[in-house]
N, C-alpha and C positions, 0 to 999 in steps of 0.2 A: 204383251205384244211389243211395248217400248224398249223391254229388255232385248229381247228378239234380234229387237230391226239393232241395235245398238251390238250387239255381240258378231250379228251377218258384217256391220261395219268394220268393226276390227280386224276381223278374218280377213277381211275384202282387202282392207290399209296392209296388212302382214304380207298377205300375198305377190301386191301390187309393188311391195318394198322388195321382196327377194328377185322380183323378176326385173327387176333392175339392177338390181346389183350384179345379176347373171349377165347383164348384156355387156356392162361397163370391164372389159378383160384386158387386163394388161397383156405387151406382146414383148417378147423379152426374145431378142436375135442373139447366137451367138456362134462366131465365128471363130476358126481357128488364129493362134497366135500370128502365124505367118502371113494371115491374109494383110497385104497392106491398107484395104479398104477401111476408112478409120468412121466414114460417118455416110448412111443412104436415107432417102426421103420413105415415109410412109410407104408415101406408091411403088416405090422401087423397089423395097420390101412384097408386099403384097404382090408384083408382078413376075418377081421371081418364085414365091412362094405358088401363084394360080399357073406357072408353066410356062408365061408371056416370053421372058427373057430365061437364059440357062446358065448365065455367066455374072458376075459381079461385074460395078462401072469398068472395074481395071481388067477386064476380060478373062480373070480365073473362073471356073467350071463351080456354079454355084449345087449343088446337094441338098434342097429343101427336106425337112425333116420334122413332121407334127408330132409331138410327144403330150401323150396324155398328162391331165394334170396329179400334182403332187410328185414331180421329175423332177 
């Protein structure tokens, strides 16, 4: 039984490990040469990415684009 509960543990620790590493995602922006947009905050990322804004701070016509991973 001790073996049991000791094996459900590990399972449980393995588990509990990749579901975190899942959430932790890096976000990698990448913009054309020309833009001269050199540096944007998180949020301003994110708001242009959910639709909020459509343009970069310097007013070029931003093109949000999700690419699956391994791109």
């Amino acid at each position: 039984m001790a073996h049991l509960r000791l094996t459900l543990l590990i399972i449980t620790l393995q588990l509990l490990s990749v579901t975190a590493l899942a959430t932790e995602q890096d976000l990698v922006v990448v913009v054309n040469i020309n833009n001269p947009t050199s540096q944007m905050t998180k949020s301003q990322v994110i708001d242009l990415f959910m639709g909020r804004y459509i343009a970069f701070p310097n007013g070029e016509k931003a093109t949000p684009i999700d690419l699956i991973d391994n791109n």
